[in-house]
C-alpha positions as CSV (number, residue, x, y, z in Angstrom):
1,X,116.9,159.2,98.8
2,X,119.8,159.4,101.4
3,X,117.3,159.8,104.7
4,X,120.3,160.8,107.6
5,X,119.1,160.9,111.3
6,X,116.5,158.4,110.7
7,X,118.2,155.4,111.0
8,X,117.8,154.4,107.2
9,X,115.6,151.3,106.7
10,X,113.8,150.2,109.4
11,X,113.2,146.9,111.0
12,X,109.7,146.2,111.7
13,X,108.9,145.6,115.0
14,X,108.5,142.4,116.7
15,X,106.6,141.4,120.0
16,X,108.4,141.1,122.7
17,X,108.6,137.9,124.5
18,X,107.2,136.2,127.0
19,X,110.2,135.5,129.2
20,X,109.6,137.3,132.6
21,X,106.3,135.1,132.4
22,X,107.9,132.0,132.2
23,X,110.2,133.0,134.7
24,X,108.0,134.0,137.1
25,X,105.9,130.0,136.4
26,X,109.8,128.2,137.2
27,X,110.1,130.1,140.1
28,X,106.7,128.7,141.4
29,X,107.6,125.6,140.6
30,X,111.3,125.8,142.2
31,X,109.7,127.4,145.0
32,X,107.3,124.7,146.5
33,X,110.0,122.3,145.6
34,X,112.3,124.0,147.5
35,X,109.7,124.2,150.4
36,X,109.0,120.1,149.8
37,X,112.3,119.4,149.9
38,X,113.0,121.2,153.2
39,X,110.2,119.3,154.5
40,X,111.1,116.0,153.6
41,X,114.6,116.1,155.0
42,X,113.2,117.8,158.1
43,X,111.2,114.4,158.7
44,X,113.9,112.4,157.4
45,X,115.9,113.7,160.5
46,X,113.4,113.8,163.1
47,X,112.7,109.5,161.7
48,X,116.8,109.5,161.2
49,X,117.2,108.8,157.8
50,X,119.0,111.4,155.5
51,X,120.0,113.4,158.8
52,X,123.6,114.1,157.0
53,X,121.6,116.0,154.1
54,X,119.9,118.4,156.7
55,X,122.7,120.6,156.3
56,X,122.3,121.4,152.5
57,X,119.1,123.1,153.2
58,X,121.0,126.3,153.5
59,X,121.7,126.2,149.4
60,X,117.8,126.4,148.7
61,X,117.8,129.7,148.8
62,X,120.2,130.5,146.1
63,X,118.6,128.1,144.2
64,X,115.0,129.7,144.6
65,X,117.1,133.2,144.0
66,X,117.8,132.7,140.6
67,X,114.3,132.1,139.1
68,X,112.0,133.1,141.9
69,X,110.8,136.0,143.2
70,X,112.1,138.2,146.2
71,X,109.0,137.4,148.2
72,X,109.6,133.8,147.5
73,X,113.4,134.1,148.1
74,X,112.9,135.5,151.7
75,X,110.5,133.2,152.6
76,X,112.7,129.7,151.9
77,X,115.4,131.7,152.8
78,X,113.4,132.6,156.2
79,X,111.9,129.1,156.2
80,X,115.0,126.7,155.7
81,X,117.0,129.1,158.4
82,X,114.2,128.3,160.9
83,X,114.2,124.8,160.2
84,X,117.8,124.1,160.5
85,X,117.8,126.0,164.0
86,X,114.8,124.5,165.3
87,X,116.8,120.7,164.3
88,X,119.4,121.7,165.8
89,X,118.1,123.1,168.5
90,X,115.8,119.8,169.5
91,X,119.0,118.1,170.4
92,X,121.4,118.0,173.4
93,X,122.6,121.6,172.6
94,X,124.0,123.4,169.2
95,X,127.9,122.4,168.8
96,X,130.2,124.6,168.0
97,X,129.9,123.2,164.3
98,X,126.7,123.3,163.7
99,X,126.4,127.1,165.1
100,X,129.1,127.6,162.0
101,X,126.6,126.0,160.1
102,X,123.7,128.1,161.1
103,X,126.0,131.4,160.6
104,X,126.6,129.9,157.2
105,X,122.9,129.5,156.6
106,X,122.1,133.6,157.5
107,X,125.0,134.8,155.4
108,X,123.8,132.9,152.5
109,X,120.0,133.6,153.2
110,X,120.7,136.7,153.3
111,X,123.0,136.9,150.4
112,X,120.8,135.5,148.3
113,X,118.0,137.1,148.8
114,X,120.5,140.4,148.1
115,X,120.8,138.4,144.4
116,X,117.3,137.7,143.7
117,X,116.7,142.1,144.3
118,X,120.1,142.2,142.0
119,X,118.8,139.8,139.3
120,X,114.6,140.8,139.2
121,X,116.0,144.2,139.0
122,X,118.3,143.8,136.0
123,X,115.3,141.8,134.3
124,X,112.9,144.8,134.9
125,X,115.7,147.1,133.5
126,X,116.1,144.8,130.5
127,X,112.9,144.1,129.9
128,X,112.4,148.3,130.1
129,X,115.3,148.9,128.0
130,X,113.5,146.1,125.3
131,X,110.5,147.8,125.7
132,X,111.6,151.1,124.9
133,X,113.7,149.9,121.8
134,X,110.6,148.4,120.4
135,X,108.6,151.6,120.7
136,X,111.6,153.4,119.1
137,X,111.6,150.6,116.2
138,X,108.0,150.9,115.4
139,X,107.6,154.7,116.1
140,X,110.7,154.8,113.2
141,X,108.5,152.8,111.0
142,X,105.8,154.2,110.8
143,X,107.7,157.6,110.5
144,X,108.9,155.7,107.6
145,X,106.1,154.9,106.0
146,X,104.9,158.6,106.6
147,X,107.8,160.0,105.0
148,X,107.3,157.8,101.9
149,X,104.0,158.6,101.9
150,X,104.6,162.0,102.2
151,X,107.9,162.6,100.0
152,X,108.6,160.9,97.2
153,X,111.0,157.7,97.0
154,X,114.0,158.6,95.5
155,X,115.6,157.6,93.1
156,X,113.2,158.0,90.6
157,X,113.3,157.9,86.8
158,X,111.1,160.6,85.5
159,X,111.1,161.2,82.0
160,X,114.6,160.8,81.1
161,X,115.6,162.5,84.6
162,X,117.3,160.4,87.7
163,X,116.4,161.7,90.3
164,X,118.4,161.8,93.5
165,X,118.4,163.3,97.0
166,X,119.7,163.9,100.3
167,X,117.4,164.5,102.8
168,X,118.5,165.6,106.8
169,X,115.5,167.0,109.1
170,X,117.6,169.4,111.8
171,X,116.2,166.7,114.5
172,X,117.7,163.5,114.0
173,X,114.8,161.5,115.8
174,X,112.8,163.1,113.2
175,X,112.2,161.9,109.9
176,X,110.7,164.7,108.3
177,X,111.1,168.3,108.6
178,X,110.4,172.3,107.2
179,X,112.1,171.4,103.9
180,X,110.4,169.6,101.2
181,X,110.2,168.5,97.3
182,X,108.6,166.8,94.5
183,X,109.3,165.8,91.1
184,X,105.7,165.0,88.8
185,X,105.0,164.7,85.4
186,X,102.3,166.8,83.9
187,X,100.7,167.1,80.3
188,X,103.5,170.7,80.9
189,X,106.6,168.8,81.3
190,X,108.5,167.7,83.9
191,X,107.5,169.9,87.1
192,X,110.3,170.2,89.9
193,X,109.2,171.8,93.6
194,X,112.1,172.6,96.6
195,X,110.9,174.4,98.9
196,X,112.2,175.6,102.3
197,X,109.7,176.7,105.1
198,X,110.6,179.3,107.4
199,X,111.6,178.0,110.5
200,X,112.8,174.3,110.6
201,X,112.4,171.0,112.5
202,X,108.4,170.1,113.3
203,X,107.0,173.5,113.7
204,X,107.7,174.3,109.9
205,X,105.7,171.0,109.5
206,X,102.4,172.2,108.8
207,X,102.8,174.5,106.1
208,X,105.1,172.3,104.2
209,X,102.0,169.6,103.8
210,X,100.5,172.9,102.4
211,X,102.6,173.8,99.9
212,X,103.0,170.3,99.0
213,X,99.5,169.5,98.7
214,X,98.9,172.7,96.7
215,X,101.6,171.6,94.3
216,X,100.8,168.5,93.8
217,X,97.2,169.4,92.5
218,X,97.9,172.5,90.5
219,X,100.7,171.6,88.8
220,X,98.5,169.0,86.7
221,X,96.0,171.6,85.4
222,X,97.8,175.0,85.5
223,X,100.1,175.3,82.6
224,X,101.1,178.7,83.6
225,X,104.3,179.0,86.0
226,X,103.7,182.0,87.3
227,X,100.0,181.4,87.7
228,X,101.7,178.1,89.5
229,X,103.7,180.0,92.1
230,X,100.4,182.5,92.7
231,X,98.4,179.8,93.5
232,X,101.1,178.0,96.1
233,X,101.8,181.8,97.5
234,X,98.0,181.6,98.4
235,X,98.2,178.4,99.9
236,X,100.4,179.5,102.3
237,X,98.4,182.8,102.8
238,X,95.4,180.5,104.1
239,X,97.6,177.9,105.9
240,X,98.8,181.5,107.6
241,X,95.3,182.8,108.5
242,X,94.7,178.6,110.2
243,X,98.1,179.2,112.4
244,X,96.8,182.0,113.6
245,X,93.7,180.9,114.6
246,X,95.8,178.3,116.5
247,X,98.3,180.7,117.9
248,X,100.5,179.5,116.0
249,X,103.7,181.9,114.0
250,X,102.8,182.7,110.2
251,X,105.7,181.1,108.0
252,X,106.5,182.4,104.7
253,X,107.8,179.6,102.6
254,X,111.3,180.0,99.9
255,X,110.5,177.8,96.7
256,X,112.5,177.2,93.3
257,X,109.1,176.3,90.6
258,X,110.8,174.8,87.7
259,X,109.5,173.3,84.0
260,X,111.8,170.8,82.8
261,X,110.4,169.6,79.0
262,X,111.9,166.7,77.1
263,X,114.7,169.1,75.2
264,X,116.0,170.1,77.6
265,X,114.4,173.4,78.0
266,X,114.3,174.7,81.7
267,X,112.2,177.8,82.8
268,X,112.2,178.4,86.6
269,X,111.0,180.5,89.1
270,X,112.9,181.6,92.0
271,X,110.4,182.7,95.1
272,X,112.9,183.8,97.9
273,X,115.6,181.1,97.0
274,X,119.0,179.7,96.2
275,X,119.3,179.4,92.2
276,X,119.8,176.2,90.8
277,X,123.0,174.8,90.1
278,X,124.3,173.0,86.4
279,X,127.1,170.3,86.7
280,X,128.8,169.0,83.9
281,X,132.6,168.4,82.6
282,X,132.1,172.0,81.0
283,X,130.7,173.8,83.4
284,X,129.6,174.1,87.0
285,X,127.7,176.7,88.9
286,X,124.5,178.4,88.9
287,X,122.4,178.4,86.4
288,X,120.8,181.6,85.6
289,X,121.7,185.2,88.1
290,X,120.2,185.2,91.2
291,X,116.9,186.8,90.6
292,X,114.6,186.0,93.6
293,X,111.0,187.0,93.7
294,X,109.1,187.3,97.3
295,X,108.9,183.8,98.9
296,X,105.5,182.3,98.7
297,X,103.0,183.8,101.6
298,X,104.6,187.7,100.8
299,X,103.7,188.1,97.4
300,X,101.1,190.4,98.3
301,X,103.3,192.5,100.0
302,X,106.1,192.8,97.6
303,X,104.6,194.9,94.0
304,X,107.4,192.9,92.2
305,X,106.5,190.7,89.7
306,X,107.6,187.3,89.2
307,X,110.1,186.2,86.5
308,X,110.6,183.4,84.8
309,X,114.5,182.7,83.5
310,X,115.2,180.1,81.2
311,X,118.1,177.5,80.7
312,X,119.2,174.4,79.0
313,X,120.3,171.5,80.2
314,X,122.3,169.6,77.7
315,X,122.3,165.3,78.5
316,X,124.7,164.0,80.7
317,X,124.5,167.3,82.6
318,X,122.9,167.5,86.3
319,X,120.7,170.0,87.6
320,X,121.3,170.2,91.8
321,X,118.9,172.1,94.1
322,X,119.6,172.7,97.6
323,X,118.0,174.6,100.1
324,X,119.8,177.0,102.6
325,X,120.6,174.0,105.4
326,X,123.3,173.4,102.6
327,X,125.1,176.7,102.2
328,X,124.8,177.9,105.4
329,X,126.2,174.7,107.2
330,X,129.3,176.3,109.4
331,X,132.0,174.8,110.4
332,X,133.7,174.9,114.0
333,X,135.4,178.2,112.8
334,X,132.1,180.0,111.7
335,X,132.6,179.3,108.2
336,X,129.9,178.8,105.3
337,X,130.0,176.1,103.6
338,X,131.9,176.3,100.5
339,X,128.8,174.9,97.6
340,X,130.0,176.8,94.4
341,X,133.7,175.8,95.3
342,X,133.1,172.5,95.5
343,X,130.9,171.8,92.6
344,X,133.6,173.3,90.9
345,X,135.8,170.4,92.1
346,X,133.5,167.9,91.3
347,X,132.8,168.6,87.6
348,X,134.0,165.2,86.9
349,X,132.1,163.2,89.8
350,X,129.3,160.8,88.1
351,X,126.0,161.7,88.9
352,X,125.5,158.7,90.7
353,X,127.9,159.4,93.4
354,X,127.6,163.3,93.7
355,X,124.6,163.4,96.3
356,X,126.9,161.1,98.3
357,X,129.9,163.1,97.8
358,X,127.9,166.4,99.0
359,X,126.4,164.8,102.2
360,X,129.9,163.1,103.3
361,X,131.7,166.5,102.4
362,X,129.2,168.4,104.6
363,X,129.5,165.7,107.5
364,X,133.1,166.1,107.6
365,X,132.9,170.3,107.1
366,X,130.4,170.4,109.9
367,X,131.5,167.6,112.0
368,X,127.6,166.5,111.7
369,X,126.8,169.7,114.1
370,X,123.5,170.8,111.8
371,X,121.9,173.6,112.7
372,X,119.1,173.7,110.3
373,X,116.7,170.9,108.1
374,X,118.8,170.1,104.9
375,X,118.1,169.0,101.6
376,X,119.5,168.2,98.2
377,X,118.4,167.1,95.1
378,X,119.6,166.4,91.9
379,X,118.7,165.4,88.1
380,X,120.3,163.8,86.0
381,X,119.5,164.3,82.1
382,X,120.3,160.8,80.9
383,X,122.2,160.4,77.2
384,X,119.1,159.4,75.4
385,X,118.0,162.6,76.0
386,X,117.7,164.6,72.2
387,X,120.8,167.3,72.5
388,X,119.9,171.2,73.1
389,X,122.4,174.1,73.5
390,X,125.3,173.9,75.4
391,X,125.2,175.2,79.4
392,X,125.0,178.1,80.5
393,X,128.3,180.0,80.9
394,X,127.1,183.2,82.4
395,X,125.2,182.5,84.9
396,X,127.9,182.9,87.4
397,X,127.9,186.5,87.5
């Protein structure tokens, strides 16, 4: 499954390190050997000895500035200043030189103590900056892991099917979304689910897990299709009366139901959605008419009954489903994006690489401005698979 916005895999987080620790411990040490040093020279001049080395007390400071702390910057900075005036001030006068030499010592306490703000700032920045790419990395993991969890891996091999996907919530820091899928095999068949929730983005979040739930444990014991799509059009009747409990909005839910058995043999149900597509060197398009039932959480409403069409899918052939992210994509000009059209031009693209030819071709239409969650899936009926009718050819009207 081509996950976009996500980031892909994901690096597991590491800890971060212990470095402003250890550079707060050198700058202790530096510190009080910075303020031994200015000590010991200060005796060596008042005894005579090193009196020519007096003068390098100004650079502590600069030295304490690029591993101490600010407080401990300004206070050798303070501290060596104070001694060199007071040296030079026990004598017979301060020359001319050695007043350069104390102006010298202020411009550089004071510049340095401007580097050690400059430099503990940029750490704290840094070490913020680290902080917050770790979160990121281990919030995207475990929105990973939730998204396997939830949706399955693709690609899959199910019963002579490959399996494929693109998958694009509307918010890229998102990882899963109002559209959703899932491809099981049942004592029935093969049993396909795309579903789109009204709404998109997290708020359609809750009664996808719904749906999928519901799916996922009737389509092992209900043989029945239609009986199949009643019983996920109640699920999101009840998810419906918890929202509102919540104050949150009731969602109604557009679903393609299909049965996939190991001819061939495709019966689907279309609840409120786009039809699904064949793609072959023969043919590509949709493959039955347009007949949509009510989405799922309006069947109630709506006296009409479901129908189930029926197709083949000869091997070698793919079956695509999309969901309406695809087809209404836009460009910068307002225009739809161009599905039928294209599959038309790709009759001849393997299966392998048509989910990657769809989700560059709608980067480059939209110029990856999404307005919606987005999804795509496709199935590929491998050659082993034992030969049925040719594909449909009228399904395009």
């Amino acid at each position: 499954m081509r996950t976009a916005g996500a980031g892909g895999a994901v690096e597991q987080g590491r800890p971060l390190s212990a470095g402003p620790r250890r550079s707060s411990t050198l700058g202790t040490v530096v510190f009080w050997a910075s303020l031994g040093i200015s000590l010991v020279l200060t005796l060596s001049f008042v005894v005579g000895a090193l009196a020519p080395l007096v003068p390098f007390l100004v650079f502590l400071p600069a030295i304490v500035a690029t591993v101490g702390t600010l407080q401990q910057t300004a206070i050798i900075a303070g501290w060596t200043y104070l001694v060199a005036f007071m040296v030079y001030a026990s004598r017979d006068g301060i020359s001319g030189q050695e007043l350069y030499g104390l102006v010298l010592a202020a411009v550089l306490a004071v510049l340095s103590i401007a580097a050690s703000w400059y430099r503990i700032r940029s750490a704290e920045e840094e070490y913020r900056r680290r902080s917050h790419e770790e979160e990121v990395r281990q919030l995207r993991s475990t929105v990973a892991e939730l998204q396997r969890r939830i949706l399955r891996p693709l690609p899959a091999r199910v019963s002579g099917l490959i399996v494929d996907g693109h998958y694009r919530p509307v918010e890229e820091n998102q990882m899963v979304g109002g559209d959703i899928y899932e491809v099981v095999r049942t004592p029935f068949g093969v049993r396909v689910m795309i579903a789109d929730v009204q709404g998109k983005g997290l708020p359609a979040v809750g009664t996808a897990f719904s749906v999928l739930g519901a799916f996922r444990s009737a389509a092992y014991h209900i043989k029945d299709l239609i009986q199949l799509a009643d019983v996920l059009d109640t699920s999101v009747v009840r998810y419906n009366i918890y929202a509102k409990q919540v104050q949150e909005p009731e969602r109604f839910v557009t679903a393609l139901l299909l049965d996939i058995d190991d001819q061939g043999r495709v019966r689907v149900i279309n609840c409120g959605h786009l039809p699904p597509y064949v793609v072959c060197p023969q043919y590509a398009g949709p493959a039955v008419p347009h007949d949509p039932s009510a989405p799922l959480g309006l069947g109630s409403l709506v006296p009409q009954a479901r129908v189930i069409q029926e197709f083949s899918l000869p091997p070698e052939a793919t079956l695509l489903l999309c969901t309406d992210g695809v087809t209404e994509a836009r460009n910068r000009d307002g225009k739809f994006y161009p599905l039928k059209e294209r599959l038309r031009g790709w009759r001849n693209v393997p299966a392998e690489q048509l989910i990657e030819r769809i989700a560059a071709d709608l980067g480059e239409f939209t110029e990856e401005d999404y307005r919606d969650d987005m999804t795509v899936l496709t199935l590929y009926r491998e050659r082993s698979a034992a030969p049925v009718a040719e594909p449909p050819r009228q399904a395009a009207r």
